[in-house]
One Martini backbone bead per residue (centre of mass of N, CA, C, O) as a GRO file, in nm:
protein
  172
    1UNK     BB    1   0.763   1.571  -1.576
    2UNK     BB    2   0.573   1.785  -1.451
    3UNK     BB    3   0.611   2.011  -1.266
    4UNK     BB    4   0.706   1.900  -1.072
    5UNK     BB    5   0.578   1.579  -0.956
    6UNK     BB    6   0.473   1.409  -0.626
    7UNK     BB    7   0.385   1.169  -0.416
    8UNK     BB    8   0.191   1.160  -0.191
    9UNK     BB    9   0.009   1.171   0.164
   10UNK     BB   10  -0.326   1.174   0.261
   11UNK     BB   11  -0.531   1.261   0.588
   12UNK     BB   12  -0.821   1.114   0.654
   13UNK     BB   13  -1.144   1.081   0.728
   14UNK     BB   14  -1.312   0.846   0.845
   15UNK     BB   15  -1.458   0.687   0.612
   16UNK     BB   16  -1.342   0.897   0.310
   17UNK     BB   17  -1.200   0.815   0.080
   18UNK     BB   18  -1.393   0.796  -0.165
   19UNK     BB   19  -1.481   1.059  -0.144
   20UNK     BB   20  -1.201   1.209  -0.178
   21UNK     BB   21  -1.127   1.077  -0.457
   22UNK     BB   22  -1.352   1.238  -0.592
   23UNK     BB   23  -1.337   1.505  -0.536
   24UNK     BB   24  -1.049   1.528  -0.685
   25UNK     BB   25  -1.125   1.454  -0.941
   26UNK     BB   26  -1.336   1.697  -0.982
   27UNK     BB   27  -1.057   1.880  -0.954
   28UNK     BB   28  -0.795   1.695  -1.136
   29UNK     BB   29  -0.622   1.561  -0.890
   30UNK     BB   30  -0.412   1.356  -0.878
   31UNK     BB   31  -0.458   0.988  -0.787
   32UNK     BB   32  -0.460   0.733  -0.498
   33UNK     BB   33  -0.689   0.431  -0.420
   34UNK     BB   34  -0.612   0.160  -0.273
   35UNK     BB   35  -0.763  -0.191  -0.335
   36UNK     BB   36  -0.914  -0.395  -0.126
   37UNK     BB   37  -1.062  -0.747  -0.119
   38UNK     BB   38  -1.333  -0.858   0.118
   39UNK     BB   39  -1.502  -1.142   0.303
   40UNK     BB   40  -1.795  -1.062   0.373
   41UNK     BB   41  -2.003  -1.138   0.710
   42UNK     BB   42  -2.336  -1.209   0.704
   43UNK     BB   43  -2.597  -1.368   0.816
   44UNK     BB   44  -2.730  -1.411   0.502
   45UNK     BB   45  -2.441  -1.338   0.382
   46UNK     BB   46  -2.176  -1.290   0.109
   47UNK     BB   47  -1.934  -1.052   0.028
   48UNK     BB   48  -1.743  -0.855  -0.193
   49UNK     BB   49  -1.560  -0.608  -0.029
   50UNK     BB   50  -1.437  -0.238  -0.092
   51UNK     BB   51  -1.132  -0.159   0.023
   52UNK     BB   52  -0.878   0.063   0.224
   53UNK     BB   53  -0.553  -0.054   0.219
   54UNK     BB   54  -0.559   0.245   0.349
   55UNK     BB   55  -0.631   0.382   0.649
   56UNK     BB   56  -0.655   0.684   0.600
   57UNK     BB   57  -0.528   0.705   0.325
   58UNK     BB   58  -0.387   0.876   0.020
   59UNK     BB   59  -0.286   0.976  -0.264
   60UNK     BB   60  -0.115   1.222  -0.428
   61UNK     BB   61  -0.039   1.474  -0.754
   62UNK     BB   62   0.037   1.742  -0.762
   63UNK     BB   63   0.025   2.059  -0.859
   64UNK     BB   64   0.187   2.339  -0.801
   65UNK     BB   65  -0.155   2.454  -0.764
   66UNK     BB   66  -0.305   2.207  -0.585
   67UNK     BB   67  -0.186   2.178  -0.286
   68UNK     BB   68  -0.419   2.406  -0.146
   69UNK     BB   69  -0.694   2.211  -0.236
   70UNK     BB   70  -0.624   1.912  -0.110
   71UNK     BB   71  -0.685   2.042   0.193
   72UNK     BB   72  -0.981   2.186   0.087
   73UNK     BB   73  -1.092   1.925   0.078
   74UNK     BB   74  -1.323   1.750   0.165
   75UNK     BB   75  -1.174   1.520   0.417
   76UNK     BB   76  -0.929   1.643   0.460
   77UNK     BB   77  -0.658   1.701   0.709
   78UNK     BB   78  -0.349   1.646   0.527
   79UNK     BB   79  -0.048   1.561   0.558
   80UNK     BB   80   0.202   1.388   0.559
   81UNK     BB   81   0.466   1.405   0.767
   82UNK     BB   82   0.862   1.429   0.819
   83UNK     BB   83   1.063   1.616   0.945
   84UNK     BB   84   0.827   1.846   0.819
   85UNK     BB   85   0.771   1.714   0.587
   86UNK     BB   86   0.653   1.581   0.335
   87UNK     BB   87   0.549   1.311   0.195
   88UNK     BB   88   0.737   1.038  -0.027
   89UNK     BB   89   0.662   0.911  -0.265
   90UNK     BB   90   0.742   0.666  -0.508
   91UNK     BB   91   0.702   0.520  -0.856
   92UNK     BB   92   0.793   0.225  -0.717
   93UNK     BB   93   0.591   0.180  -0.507
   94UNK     BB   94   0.335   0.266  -0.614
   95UNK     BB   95   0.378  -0.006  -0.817
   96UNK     BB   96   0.389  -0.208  -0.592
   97UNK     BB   97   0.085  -0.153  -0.516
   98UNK     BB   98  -0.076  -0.191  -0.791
   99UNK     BB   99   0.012  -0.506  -0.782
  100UNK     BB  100  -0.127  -0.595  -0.597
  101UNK     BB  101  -0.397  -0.503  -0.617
  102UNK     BB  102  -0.427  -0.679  -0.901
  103UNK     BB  103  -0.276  -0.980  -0.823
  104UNK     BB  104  -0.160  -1.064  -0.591
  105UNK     BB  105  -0.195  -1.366  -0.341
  106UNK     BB  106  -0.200  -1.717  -0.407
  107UNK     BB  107  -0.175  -2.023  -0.197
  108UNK     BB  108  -0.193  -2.404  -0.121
  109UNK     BB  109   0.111  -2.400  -0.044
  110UNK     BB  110   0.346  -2.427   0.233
  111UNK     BB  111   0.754  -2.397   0.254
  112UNK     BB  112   0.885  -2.349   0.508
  113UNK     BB  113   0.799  -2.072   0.738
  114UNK     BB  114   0.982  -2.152   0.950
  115UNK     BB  115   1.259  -1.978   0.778
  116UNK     BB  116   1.129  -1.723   0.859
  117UNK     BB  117   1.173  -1.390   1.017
  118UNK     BB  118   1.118  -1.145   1.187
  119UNK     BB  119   1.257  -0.875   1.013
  120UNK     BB  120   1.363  -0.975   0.779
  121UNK     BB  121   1.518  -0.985   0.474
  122UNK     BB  122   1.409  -1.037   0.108
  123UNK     BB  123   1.316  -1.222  -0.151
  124UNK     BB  124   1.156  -1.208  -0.444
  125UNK     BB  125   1.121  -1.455  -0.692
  126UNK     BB  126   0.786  -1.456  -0.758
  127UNK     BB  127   0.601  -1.276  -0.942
  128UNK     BB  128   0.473  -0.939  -0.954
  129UNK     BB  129   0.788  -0.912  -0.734
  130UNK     BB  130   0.998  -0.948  -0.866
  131UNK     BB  131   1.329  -0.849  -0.695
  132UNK     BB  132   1.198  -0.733  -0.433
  133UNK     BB  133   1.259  -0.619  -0.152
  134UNK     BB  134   1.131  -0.753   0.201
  135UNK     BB  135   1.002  -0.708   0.539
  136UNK     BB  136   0.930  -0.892   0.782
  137UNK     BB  137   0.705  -0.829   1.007
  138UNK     BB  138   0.440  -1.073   1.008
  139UNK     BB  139   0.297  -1.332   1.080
  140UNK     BB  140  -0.018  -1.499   0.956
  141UNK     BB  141  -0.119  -1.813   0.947
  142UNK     BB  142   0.153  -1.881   0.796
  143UNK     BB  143   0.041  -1.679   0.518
  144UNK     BB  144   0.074  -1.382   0.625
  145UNK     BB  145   0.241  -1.091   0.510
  146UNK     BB  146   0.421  -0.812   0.589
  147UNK     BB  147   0.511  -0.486   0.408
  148UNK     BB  148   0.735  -0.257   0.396
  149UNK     BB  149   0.729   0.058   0.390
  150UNK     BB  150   0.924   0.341   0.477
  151UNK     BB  151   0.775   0.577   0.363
  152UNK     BB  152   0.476   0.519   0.494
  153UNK     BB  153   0.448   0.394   0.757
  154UNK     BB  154   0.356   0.169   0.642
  155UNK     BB  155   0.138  -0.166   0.594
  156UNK     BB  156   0.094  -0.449   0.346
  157UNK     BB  157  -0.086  -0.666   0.303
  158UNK     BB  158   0.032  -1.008   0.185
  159UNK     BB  159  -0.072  -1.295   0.011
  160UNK     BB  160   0.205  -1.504   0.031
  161UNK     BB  161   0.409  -1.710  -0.051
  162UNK     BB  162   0.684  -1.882   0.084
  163UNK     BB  163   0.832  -1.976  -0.204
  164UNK     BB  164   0.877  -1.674  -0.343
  165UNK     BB  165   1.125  -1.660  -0.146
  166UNK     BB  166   1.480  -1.560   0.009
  167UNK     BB  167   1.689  -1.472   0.109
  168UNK     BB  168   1.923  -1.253   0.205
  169UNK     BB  169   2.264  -1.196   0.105
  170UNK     BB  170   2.498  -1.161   0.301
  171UNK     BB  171   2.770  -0.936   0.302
  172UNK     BB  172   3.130  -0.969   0.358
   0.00000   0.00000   0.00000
């Protein structure tokens, strides 16, 4: 990793991400500005149209010489801070961002997703995020759970099948 960079998240201005992706772009500072695609529906079609999957906010990783630039982007509003700190995300949560992005989760049986509560921690065991736990915030029509990742204090839509899922065996 060149002189420490890590990921950050800036908040942009209202329906801004995809601008200030660019400007970001055109100043060489990089960025992550994830997209998830839904099917919008207009009285005369629908049509897939991509959305960002966090509204109001984008990742950077800028060099210490470009974090004062990415304040200065026009549509950023400043960094997301925590404890007065600025706000770091893992290049761990980062990848798991990244395939939701490209694989996502789709599904058409669903095993007992009563078996499954709100709040418990989970493990998922197929597809690409086998592996990895994740906290059950809401079912949504027994089909789409939200995965929290705790460095965001945000949370990820993922239409998951629940039979990805697993109880996490408590430890004794």
């Amino acid at each position: 990793m060149k002189a420490e960079t890590r990921w950050h998240v800036v908040y942009v201005m209202s329906r801004q991400e995809k601008k200030v992706a660019k400007r970001l772009a055109d100043q060489r500072i990089e960025h992550y500005l994830p997209i998830a695609k839904r099917l919008s529906t207009w009285s005369d079609r629908k049509k897939w149209v991509d959305f960002p999957m966090f509204n109001g906010y984008l990742f950077v990783r800028p060099l210490p010489t470009q974090k004062d630039a990415v304040v200065q982007t026009i549509g950023v509003v400043g960094y997301l801070t925590f404890s007065g700190n600025h706000a770091v995300v893992t290049d761990r949560e980062i990848e798991i961002i990244r395939t939701i992005e490209t694989e996502g989760y789709f599904a058409e049986t669903i095993l007992n997703p009563k078996d499954f509560e709100e709040g418990e921690s989970l493990l998922v065991v197929e597809g690409p995020l086998k592996g990895q736990q994740v906290d059950l915030v809401r079912k949504n029509n027994e089909r789409i759970f939200l995965i929290s990742f705790d460095t965001l204090g945000q949370s990820i839509k993922v239409n998951m099948p629940f039979e990805f899922l697993q109880k996490v065996q408590e430890e004794s």
